[in-house]
FIMI-105343 format. One record per residue: x, y, z of N, C-alpha, C in turn. Coordinates in steps of 0.02 Angstrom, whole numbers, padded with zeros to 5 digits, always signed. Example, Ala and Ser with C-alpha at 12.3 -4.5 7.8 and 13.67 -1.06 7.14 Angstrom:
// FIMI-105343
+00660-00284+00390+00615-00225+00390+00660-00165+00390+00642-00112+00354+00684-00053+00357+00645+00002+00394
END
This chain:
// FIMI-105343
-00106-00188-00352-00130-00246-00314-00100-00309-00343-00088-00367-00287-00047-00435-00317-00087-00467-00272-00131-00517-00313-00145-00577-00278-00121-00640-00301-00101-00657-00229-00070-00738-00249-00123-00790-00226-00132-00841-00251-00198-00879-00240-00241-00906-00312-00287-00926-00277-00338-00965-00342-00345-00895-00398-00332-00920-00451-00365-00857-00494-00445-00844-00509-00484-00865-00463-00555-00840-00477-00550-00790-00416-00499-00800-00358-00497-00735-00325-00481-00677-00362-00393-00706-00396-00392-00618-00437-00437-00599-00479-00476-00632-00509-00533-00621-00550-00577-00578-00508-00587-00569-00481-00635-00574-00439-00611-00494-00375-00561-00488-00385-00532-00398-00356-00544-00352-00389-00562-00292-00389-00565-00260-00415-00525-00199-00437-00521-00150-00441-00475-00096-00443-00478-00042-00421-00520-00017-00386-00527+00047-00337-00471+00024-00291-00428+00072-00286-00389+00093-00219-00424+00076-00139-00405+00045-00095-00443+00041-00048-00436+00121-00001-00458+00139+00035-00434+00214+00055-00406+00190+00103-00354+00252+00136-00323+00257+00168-00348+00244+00243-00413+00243+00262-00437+00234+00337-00479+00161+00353-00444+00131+00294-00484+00044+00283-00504+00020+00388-00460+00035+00401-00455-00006+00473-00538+00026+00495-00522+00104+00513-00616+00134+00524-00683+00097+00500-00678+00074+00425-00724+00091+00381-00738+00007+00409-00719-00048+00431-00728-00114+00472-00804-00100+00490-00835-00153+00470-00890-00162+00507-00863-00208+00605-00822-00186+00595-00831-00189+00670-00765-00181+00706-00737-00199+00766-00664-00183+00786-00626-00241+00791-00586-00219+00734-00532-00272+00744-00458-00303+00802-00460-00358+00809-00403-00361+00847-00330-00356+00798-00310-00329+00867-00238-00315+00833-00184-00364+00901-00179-00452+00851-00137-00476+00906-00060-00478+00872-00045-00455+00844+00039-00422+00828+00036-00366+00806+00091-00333+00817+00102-00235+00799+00080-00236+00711+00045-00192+00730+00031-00170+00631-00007-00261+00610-00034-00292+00651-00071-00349+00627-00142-00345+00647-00192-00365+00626-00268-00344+00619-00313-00397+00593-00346-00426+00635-00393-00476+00639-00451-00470+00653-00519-00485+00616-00571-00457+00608-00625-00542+00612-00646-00559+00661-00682-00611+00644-00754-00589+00617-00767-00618+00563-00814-00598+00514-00867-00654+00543-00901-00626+00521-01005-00655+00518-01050-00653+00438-01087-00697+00457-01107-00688+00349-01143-00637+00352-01136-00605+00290-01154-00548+00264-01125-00489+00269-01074-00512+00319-01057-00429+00329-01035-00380+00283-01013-00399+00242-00983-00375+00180-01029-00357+00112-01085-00375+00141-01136-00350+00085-01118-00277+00083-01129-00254-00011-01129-00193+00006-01037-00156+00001-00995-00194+00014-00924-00166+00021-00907-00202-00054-00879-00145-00106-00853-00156-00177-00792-00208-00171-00742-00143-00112-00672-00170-00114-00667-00239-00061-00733-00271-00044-00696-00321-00017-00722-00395-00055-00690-00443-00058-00701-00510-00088-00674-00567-00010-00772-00602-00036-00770-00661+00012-00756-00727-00035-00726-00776-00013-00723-00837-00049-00788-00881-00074-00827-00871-00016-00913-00914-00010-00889-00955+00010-00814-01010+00031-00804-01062+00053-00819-01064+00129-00865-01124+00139-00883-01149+00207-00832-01160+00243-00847-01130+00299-00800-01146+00354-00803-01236+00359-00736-01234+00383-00744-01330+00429-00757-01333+00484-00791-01399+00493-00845-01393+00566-00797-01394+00614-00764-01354+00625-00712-01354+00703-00685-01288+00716-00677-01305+00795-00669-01230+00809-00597-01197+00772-00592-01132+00780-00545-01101+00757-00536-01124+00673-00594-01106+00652-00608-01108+00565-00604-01064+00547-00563-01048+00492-00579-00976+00471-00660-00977+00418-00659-00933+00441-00749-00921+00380-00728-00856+00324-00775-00877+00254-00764-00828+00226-00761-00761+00205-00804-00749+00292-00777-00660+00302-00735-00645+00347-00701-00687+00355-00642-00656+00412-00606-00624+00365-00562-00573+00402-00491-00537+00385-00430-00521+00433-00387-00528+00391-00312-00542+00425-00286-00472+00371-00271-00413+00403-00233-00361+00364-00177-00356+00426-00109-00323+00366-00044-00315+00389-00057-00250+00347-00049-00190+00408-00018-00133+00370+00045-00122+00371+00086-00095+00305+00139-00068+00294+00142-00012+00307+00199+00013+00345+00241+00086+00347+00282+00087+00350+00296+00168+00333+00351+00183+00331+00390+00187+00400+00456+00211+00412+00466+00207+00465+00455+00292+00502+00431+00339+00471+00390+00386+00512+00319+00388+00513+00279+00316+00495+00214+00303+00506+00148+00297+00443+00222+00347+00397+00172+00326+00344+00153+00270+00292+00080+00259+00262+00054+00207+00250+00104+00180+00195+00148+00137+00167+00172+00103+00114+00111+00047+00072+00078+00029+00104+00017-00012+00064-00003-00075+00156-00037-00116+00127-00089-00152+00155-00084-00233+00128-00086-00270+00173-00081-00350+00139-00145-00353+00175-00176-00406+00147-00235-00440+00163-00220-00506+00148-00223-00542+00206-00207-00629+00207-00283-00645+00201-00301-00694+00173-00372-00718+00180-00362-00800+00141-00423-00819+00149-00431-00892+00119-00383-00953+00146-00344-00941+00194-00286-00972+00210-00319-01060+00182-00272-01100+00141-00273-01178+00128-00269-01219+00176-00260-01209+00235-00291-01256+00297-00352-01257+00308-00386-01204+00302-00451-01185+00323-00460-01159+00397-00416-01158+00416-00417-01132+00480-00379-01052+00521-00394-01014+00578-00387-00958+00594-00294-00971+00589-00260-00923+00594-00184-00950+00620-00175-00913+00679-00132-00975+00691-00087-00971+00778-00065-00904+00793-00014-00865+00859+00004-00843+00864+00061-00853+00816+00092-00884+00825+00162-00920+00783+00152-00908+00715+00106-00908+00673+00091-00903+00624+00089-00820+00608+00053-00778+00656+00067-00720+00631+00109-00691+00655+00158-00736+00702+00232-00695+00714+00250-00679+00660+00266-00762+00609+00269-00751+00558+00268-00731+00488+00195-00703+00487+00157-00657+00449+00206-00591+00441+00196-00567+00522+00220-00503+00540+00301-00489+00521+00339-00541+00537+00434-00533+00501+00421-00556+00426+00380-00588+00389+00386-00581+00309+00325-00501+00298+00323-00488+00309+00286-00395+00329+00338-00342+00348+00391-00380+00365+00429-00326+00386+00494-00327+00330+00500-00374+00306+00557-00393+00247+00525-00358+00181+00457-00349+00169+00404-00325+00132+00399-00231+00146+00421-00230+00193+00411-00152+00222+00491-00121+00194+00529-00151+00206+00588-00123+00174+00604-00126+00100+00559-00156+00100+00590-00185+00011+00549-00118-00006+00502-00076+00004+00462-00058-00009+00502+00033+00003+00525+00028+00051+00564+00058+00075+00619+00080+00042+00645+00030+00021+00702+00053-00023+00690+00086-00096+00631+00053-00116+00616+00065-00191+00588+00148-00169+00556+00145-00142+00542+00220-00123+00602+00280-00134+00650+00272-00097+00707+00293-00080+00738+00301-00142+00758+00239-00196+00786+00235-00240+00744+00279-00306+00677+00285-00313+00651+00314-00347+00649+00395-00319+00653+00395-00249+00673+00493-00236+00729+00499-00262+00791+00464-00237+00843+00479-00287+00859+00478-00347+00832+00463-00380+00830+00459-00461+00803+00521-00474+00740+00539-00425+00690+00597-00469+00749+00660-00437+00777+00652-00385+00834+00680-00347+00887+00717-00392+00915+00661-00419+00984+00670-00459+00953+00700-00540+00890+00694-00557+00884+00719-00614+00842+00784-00603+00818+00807-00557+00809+00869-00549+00891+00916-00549+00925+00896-00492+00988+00930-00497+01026+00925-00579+01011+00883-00601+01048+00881-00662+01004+00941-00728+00966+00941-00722+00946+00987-00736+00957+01064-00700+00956+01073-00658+00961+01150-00639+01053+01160-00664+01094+01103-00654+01168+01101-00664+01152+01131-00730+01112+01105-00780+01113+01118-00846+01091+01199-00870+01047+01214-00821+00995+01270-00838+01039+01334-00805+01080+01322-00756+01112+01369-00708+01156+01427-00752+01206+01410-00784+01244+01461-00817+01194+01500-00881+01142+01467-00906+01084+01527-00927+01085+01555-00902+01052+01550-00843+00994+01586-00803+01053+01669-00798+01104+01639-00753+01144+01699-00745+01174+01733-00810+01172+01711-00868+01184+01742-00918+01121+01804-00939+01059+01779-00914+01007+01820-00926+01033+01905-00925+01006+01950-00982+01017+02021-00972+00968+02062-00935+00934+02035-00939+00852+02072-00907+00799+02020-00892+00745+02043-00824+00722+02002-00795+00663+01985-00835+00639+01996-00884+00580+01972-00934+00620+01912-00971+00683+01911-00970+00725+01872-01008+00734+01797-00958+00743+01819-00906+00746+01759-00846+00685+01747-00826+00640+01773-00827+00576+01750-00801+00539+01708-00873+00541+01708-00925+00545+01672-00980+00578+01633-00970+00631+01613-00971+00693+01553-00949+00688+01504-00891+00648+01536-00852+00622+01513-00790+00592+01449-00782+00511+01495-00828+00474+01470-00847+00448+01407-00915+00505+01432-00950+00526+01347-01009+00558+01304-00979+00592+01318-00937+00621+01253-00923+00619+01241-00853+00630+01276-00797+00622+01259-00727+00551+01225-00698+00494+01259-00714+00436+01256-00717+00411+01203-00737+00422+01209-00806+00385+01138-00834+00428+01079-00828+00498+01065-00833+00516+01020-00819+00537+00982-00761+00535+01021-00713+00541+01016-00629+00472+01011-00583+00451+01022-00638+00361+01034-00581+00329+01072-00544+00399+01123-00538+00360+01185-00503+00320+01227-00538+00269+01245-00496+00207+01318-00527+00227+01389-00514
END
């Protein structure tokens, strides 16, 4: 988790994982006015009771289209076959107020520059775990076939394929 903002917010997050079906677990239904964007106009109290969520307590301003301190603005991340990469939660915005369409166009293309970056590190860390698995079996390979008998390879197998590859 990274929060940017006042630090009595990060103070103030906790560390449980949010689960994976956050959108369900809403006390109520959120709008979704951009793809993968999620807007929840909040009411007080609603959040009593929820660990993983943090309200500001800051009063709304007396005008319409205020944000209050249970609204939520989540951007889910995915991958590009759907799966979850993580979750932004915009909140507290320093205007004090809901944002425009325009605003979460904008939200939504710095979400998407955020989705690849995310993307790539993914990618870059399969290939790493990628190239050092193969580098290992490269290493382990002319054993294995040197083995004389199969108590001899199934031992060999098991020191090094097993435990250092991860397979059971």
């Amino acid at each position: 988790a990274h929060v940017h903002g006042r630090s009595d917010m990060a103070d103030a997050i906790h560390d449980p994982p949010l689960p994976r079906d956050i959108l369900s677990r809403l006390p109520g239904i959120p709008v979704q006015p951009a793809p993968g964007v999620f807007f929840l106009a909040g009411e007080p109290g609603m959040w009593d009771g929820h660990p993983n969520f943090y309200t500001s307590g800051r009063s709304a301003l007396p005008r319409p289209g205020a944000w209050r301190a249970e609204d939520v603005l989540l951007v889910m991340l995915e991958d590009t076959d759907g799966q979850p990469l993580g979750l932004v939660s915009v909140d507290d915005p320093p205007s004090g107020m809901r944002p425009t369409d325009r605003e979460l166009q904008r939200l939504r293309v710095i979400c998407l520059y955020v989705e690849q970056a995310l993307r790539t590190a993914r990618r870059a860390r399969q290939t790493e775990e990628d190239t050092r698995v193969l580098a290992r079996l490269s290493e382990v390979s002319p054993q294995l076939s040197e083995c004389g008998d199969r108590r001899e390879l199934h031992r060999l197998v098991i020191a090094t394929i097993t435990s250092d590859l991860g397979f059971e």
